[in-house]
mmCIF file of the N, C-alpha and C atoms, coordinates in Angstrom:
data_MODEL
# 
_entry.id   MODEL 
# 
loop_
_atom_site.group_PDB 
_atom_site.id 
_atom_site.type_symbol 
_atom_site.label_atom_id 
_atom_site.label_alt_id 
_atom_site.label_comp_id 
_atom_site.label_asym_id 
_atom_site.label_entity_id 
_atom_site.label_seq_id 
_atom_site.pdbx_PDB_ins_code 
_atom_site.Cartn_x 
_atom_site.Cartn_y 
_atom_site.Cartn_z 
_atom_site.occupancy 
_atom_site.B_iso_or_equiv 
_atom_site.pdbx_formal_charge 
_atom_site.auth_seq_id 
_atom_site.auth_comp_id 
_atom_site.auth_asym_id 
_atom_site.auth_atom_id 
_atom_site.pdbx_PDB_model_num 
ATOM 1   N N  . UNK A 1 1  ? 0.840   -1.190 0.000  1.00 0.00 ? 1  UNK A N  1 
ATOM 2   C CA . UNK A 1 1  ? 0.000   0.000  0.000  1.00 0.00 ? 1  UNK A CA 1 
ATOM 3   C C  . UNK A 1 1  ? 0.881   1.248  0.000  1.00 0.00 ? 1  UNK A C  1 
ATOM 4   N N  . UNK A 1 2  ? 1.455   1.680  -0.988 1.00 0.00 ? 2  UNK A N  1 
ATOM 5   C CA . UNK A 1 2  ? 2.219   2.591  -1.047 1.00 0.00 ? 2  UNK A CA 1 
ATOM 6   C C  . UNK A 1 2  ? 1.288   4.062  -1.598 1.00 0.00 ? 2  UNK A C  1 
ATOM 7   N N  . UNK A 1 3  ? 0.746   3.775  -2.084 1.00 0.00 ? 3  UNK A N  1 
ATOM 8   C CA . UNK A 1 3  ? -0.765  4.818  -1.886 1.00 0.00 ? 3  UNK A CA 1 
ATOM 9   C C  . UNK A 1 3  ? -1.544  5.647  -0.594 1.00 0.00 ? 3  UNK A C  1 
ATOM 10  N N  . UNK A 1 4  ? -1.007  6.333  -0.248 1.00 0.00 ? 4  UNK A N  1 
ATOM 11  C CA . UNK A 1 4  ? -1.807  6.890  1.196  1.00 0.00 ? 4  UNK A CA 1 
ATOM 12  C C  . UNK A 1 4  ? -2.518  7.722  1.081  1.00 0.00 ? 4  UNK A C  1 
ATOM 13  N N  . UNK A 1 5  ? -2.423  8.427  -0.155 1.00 0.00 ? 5  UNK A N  1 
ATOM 14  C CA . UNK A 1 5  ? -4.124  9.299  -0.492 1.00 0.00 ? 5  UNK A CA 1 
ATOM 15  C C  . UNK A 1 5  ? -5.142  8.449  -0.584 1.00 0.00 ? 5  UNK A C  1 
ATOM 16  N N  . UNK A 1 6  ? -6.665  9.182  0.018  1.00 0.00 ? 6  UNK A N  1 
ATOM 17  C CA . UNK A 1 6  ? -7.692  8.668  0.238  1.00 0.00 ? 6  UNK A CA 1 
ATOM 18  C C  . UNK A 1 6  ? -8.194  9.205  -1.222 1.00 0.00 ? 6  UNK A C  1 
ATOM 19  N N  . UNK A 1 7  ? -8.874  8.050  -1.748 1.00 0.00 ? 7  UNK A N  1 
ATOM 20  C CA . UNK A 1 7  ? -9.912  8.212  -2.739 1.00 0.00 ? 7  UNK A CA 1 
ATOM 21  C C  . UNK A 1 7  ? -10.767 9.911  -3.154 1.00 0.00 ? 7  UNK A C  1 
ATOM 22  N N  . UNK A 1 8  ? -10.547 10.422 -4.151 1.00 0.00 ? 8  UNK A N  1 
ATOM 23  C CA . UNK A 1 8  ? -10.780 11.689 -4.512 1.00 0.00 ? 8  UNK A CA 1 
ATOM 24  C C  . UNK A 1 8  ? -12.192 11.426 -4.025 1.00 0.00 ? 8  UNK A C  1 
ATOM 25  N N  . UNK A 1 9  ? -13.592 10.258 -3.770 1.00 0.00 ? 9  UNK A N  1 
ATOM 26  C CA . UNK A 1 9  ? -14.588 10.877 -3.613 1.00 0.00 ? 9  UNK A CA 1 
ATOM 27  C C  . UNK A 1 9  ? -14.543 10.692 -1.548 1.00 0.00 ? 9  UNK A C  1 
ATOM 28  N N  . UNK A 1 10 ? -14.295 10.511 -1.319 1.00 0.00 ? 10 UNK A N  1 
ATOM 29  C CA . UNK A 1 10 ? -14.182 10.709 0.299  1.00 0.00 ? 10 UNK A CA 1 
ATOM 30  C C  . UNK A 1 10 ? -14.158 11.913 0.566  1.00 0.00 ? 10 UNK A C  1 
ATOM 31  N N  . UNK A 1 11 ? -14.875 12.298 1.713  1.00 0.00 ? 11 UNK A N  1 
ATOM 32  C CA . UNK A 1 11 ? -14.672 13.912 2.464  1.00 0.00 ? 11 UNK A CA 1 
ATOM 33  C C  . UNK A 1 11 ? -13.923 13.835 3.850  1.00 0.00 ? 11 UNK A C  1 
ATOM 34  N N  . UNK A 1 12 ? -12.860 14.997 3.977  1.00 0.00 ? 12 UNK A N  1 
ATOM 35  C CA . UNK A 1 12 ? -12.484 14.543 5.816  1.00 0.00 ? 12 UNK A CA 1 
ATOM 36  C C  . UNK A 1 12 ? -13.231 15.108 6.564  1.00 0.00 ? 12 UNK A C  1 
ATOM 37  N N  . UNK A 1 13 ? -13.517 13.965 7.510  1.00 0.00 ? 13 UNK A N  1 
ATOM 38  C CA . UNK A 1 13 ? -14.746 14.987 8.074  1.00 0.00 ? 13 UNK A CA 1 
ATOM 39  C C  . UNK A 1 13 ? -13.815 16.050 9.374  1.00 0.00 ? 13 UNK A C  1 
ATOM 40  N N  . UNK A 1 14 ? -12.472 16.129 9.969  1.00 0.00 ? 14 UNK A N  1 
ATOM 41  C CA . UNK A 1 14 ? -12.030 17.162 10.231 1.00 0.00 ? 14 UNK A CA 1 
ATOM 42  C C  . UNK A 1 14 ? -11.787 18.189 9.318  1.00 0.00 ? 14 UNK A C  1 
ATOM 43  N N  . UNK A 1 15 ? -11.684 18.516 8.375  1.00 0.00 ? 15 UNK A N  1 
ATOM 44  C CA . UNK A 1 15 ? -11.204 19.682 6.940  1.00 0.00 ? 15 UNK A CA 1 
ATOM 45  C C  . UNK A 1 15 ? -9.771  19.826 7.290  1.00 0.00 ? 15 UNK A C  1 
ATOM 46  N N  . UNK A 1 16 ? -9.032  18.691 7.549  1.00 0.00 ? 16 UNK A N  1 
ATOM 47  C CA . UNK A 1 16 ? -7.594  19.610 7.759  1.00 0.00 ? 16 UNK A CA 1 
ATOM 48  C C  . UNK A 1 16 ? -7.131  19.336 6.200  1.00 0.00 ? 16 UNK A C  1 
ATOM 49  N N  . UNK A 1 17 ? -7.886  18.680 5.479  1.00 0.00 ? 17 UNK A N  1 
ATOM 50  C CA . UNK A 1 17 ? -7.040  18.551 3.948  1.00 0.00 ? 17 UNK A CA 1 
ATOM 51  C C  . UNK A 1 17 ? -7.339  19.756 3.379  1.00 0.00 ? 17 UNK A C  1 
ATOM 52  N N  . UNK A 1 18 ? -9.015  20.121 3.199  1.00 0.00 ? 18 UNK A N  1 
ATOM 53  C CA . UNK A 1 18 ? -9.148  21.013 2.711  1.00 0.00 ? 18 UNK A CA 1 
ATOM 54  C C  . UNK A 1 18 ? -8.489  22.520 2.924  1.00 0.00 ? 18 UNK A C  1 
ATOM 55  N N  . UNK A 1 19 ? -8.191  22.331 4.324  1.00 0.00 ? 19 UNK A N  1 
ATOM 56  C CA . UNK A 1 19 ? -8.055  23.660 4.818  1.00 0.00 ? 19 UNK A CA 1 
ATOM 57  C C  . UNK A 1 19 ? -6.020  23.882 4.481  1.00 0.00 ? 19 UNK A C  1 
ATOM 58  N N  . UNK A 1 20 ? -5.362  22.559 4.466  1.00 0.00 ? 20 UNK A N  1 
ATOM 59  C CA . UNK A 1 20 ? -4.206  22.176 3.884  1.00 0.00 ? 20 UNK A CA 1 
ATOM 60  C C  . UNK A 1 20 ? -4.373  22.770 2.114  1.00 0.00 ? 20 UNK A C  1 
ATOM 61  N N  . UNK A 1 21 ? -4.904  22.437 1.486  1.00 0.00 ? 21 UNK A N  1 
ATOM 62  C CA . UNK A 1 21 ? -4.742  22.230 -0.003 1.00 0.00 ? 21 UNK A CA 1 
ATOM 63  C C  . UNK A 1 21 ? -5.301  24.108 -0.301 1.00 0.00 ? 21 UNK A C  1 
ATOM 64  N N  . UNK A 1 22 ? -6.157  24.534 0.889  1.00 0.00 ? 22 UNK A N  1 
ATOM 65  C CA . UNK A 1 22 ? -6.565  26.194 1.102  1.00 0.00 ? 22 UNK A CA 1 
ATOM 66  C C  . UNK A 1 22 ? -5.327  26.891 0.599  1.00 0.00 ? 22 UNK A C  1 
ATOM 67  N N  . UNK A 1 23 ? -4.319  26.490 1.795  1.00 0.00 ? 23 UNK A N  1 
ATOM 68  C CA . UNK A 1 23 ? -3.193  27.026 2.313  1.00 0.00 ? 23 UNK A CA 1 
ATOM 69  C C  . UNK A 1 23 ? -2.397  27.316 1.651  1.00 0.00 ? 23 UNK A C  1 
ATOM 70  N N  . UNK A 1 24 ? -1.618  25.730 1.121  1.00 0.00 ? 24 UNK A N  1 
ATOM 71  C CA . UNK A 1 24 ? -0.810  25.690 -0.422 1.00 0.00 ? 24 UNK A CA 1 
ATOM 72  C C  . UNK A 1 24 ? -1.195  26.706 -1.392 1.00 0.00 ? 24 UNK A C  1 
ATOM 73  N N  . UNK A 1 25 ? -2.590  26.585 -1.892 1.00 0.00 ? 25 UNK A N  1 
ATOM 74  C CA . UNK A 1 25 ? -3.192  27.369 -3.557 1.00 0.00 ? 25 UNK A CA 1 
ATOM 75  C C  . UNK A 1 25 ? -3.185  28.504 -2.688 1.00 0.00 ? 25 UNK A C  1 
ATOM 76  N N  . UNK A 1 26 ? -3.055  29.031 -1.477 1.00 0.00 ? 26 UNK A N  1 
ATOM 77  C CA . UNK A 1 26 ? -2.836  30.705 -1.303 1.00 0.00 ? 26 UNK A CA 1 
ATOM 78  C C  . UNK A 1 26 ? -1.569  31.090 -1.046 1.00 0.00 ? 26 UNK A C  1 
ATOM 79  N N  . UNK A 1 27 ? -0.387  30.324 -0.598 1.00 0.00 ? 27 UNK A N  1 
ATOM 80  C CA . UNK A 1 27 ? 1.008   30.085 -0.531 1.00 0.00 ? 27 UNK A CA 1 
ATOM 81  C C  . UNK A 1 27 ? 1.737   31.294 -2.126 1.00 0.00 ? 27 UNK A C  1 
ATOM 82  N N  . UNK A 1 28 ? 1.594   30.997 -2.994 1.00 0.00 ? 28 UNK A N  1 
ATOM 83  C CA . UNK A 1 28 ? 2.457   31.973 -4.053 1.00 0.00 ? 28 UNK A CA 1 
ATOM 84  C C  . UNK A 1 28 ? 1.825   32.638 -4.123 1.00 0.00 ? 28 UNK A C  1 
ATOM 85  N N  . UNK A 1 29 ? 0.411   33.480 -4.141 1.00 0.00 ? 29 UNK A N  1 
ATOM 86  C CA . UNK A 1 29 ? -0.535  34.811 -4.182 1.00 0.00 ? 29 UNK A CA 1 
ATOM 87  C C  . UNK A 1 29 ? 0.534   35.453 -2.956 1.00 0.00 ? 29 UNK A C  1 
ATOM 88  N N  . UNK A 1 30 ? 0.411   34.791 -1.828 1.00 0.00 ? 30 UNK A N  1 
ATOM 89  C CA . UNK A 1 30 ? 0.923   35.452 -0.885 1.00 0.00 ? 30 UNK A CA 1 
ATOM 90  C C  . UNK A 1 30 ? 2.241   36.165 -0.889 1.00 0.00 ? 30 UNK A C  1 
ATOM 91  N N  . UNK A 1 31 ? 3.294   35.363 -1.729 1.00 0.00 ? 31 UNK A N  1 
ATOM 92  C CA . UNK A 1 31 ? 4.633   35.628 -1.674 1.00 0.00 ? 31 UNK A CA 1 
ATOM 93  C C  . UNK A 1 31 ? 4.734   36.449 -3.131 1.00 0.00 ? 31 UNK A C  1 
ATOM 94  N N  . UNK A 1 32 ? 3.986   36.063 -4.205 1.00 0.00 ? 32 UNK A N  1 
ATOM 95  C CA . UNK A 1 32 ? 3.723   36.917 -5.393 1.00 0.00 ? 32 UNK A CA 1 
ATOM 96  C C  . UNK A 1 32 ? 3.791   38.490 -4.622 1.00 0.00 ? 32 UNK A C  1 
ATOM 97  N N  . UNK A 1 33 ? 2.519   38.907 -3.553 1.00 0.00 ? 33 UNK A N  1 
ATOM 98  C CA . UNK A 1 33 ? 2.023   40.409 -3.476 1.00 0.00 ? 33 UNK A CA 1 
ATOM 99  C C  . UNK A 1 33 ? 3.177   40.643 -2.319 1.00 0.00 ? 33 UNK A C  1 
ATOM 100 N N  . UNK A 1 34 ? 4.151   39.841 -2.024 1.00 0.00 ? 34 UNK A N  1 
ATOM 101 C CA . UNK A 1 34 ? 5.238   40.325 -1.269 1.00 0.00 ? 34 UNK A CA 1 
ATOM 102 C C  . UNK A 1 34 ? 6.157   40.983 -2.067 1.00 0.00 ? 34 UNK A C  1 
ATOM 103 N N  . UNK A 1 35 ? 6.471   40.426 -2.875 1.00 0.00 ? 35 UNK A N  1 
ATOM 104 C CA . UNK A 1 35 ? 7.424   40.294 -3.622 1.00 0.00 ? 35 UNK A CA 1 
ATOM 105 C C  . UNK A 1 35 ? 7.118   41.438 -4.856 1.00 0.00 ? 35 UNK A C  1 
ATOM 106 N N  . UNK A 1 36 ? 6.258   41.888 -4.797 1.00 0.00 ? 36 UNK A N  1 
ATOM 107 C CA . UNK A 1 36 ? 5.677   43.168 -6.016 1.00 0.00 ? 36 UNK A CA 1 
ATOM 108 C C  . UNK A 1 36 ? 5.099   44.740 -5.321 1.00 0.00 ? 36 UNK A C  1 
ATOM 109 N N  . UNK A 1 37 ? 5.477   44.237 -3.796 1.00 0.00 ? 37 UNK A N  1 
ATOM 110 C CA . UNK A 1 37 ? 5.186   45.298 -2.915 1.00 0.00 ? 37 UNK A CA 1 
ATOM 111 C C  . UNK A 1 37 ? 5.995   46.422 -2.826 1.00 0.00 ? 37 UNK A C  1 
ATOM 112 N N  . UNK A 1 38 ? 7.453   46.537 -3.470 1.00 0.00 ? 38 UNK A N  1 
ATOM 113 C CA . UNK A 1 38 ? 8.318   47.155 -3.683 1.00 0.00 ? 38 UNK A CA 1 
ATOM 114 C C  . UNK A 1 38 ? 9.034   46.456 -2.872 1.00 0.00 ? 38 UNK A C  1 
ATOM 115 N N  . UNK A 1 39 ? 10.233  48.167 -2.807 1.00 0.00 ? 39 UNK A N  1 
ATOM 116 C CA . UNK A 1 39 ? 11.333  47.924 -1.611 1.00 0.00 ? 39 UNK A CA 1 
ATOM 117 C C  . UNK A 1 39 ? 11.028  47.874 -0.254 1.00 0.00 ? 39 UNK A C  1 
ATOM 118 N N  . UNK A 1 40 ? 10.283  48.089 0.722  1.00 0.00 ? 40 UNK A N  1 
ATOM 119 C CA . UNK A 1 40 ? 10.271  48.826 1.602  1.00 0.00 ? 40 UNK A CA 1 
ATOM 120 C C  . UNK A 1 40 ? 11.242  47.880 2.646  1.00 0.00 ? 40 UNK A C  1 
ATOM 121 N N  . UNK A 1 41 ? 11.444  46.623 2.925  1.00 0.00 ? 41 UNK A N  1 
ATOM 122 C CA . UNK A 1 41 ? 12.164  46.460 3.798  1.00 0.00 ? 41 UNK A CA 1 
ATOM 123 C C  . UNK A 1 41 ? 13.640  46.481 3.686  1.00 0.00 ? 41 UNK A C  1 
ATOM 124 N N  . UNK A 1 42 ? 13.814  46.375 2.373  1.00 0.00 ? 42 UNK A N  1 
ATOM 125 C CA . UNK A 1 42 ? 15.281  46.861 1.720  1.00 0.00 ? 42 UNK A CA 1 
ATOM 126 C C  . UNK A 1 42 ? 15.457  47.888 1.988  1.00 0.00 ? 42 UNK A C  1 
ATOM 127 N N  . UNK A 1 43 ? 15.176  48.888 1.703  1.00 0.00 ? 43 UNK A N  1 
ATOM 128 C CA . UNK A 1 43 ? 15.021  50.273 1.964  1.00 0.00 ? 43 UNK A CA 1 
ATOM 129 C C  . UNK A 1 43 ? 15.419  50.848 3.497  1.00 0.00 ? 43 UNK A C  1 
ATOM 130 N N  . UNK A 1 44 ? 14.511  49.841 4.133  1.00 0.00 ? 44 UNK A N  1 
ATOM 131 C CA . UNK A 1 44 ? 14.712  50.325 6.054  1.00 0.00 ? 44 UNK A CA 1 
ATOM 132 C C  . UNK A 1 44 ? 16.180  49.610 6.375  1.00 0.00 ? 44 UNK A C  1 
ATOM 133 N N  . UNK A 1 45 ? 16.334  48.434 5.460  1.00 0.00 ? 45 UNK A N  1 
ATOM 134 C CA . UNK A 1 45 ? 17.674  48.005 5.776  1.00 0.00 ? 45 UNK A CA 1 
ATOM 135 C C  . UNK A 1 45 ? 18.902  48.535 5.805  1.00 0.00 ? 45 UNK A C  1 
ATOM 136 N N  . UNK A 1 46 ? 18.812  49.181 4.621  1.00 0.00 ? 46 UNK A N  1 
ATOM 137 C CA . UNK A 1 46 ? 19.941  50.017 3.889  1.00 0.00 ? 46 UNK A CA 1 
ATOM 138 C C  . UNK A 1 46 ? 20.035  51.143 4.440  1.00 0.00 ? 46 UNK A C  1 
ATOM 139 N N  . UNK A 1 47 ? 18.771  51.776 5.144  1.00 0.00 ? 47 UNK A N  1 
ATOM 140 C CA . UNK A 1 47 ? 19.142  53.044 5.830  1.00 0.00 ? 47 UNK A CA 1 
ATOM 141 C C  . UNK A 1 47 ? 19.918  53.181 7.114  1.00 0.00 ? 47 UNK A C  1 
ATOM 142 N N  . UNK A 1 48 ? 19.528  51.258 7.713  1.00 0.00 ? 48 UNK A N  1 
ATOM 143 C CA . UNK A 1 48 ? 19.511  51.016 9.252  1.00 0.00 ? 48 UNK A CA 1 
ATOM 144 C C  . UNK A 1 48 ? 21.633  50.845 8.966  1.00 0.00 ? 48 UNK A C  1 
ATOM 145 N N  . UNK A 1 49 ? 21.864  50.317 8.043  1.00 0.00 ? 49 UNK A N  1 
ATOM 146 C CA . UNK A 1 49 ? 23.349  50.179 8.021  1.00 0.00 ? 49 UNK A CA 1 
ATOM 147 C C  . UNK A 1 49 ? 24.432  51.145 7.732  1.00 0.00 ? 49 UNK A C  1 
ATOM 148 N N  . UNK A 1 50 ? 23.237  52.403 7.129  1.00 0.00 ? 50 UNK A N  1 
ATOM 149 C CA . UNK A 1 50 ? 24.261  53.355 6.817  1.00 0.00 ? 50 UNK A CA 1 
ATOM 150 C C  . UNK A 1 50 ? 23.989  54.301 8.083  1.00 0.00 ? 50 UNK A C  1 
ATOM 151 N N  . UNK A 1 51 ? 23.035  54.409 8.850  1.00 0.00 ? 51 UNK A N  1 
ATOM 152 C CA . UNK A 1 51 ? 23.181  54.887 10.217 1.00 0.00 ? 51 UNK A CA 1 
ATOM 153 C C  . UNK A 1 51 ? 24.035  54.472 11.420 1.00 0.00 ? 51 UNK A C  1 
ATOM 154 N N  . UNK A 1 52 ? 23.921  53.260 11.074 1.00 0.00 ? 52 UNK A N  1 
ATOM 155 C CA . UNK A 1 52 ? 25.252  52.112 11.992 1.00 0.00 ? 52 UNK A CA 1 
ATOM 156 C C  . UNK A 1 52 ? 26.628  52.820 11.384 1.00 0.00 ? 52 UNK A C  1 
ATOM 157 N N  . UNK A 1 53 ? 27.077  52.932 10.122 1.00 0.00 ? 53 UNK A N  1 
ATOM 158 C CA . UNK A 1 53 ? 27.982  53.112 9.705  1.00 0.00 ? 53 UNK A CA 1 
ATOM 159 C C  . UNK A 1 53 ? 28.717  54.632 9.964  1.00 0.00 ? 53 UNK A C  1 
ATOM 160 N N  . UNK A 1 54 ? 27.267  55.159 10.052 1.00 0.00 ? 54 UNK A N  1 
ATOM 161 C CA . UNK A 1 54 ? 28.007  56.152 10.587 1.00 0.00 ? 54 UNK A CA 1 
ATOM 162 C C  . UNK A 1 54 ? 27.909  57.316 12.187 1.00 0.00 ? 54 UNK A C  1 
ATOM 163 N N  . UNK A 1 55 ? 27.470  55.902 12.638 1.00 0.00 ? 55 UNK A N  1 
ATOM 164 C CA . UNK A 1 55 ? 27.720  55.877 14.633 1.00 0.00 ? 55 UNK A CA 1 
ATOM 165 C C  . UNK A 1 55 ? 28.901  55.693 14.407 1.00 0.00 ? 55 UNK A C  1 
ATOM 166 N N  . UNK A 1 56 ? 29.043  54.086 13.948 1.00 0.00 ? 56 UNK A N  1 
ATOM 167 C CA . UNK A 1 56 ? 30.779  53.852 14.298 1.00 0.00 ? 56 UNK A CA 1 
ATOM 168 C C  . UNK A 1 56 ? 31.835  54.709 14.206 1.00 0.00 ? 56 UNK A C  1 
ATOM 169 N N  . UNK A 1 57 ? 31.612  55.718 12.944 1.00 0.00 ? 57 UNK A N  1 
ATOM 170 C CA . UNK A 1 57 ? 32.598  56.407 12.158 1.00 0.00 ? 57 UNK A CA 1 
ATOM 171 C C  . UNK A 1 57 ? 32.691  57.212 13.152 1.00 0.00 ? 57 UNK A C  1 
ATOM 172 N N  . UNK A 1 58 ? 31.107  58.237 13.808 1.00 0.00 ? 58 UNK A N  1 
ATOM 173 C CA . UNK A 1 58 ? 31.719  59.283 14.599 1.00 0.00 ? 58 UNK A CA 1 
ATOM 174 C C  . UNK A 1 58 ? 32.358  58.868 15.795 1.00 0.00 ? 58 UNK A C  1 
ATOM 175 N N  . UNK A 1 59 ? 31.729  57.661 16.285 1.00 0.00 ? 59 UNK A N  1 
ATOM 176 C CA . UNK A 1 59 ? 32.135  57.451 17.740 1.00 0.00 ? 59 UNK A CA 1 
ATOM 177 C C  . UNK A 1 59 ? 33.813  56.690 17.476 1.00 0.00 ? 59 UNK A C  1 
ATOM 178 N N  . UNK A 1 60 ? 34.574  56.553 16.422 1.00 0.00 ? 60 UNK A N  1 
ATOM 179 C CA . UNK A 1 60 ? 35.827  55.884 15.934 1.00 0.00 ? 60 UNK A CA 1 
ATOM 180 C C  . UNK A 1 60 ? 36.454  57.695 16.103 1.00 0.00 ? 60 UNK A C  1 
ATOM 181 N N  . UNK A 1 61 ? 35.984  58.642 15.365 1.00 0.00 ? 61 UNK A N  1 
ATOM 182 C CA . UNK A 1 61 ? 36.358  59.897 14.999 1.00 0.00 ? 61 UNK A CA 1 
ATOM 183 C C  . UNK A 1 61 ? 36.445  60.779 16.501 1.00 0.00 ? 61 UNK A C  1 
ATOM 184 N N  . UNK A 1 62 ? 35.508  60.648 17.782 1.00 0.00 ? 62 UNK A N  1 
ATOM 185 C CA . UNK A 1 62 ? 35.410  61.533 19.184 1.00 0.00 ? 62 UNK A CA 1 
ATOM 186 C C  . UNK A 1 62 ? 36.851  60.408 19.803 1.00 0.00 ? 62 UNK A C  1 
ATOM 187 N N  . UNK A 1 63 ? 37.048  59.016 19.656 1.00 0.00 ? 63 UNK A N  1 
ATOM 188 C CA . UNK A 1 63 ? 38.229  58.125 20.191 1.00 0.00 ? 63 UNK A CA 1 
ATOM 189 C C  . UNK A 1 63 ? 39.594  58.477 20.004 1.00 0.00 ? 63 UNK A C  1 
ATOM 190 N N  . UNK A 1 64 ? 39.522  58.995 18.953 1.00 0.00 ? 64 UNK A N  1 
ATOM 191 C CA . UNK A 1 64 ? 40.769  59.613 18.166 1.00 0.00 ? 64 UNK A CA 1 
ATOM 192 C C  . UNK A 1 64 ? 40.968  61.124 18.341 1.00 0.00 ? 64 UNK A C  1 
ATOM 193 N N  . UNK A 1 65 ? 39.983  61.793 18.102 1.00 0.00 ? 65 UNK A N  1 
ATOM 194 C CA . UNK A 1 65 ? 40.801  63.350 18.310 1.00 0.00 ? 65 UNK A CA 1 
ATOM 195 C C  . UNK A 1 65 ? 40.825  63.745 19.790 1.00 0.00 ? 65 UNK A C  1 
# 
């Protein structure tokens, strides 16, 4: 019995398949409207490293003079 799907006319009577097979077919919509949402977390990233970059610099620059 290497078959462990149940017969296409059977229903579960918990819905965890249905609510499984929900999940999946909404799985790439989901990551599609991520992914076409623009930059924005790139954006906060890139700002967050060039603010880091330049703590270090001043607080490297008050060590030194």
């Amino acid at each position: 019995m290497a078959n462990s799907q149940p017969p296409q006319g059977n229903h579960d009577p918990a819905g965890s398949t249905q609510m499984f097979r929900a999940f999946v077919d909404e799985a790439p919509q989901g990551q599609q409207a991520a992914a076409t949402s623009g930059g924005g977390p790139r954006i906060g990233l890139i700002i967050g490293v060039v603010v880091a970059v330049a703590v270090v610099a001043a607080v490297a620059w008050l060590a030194l003079s």
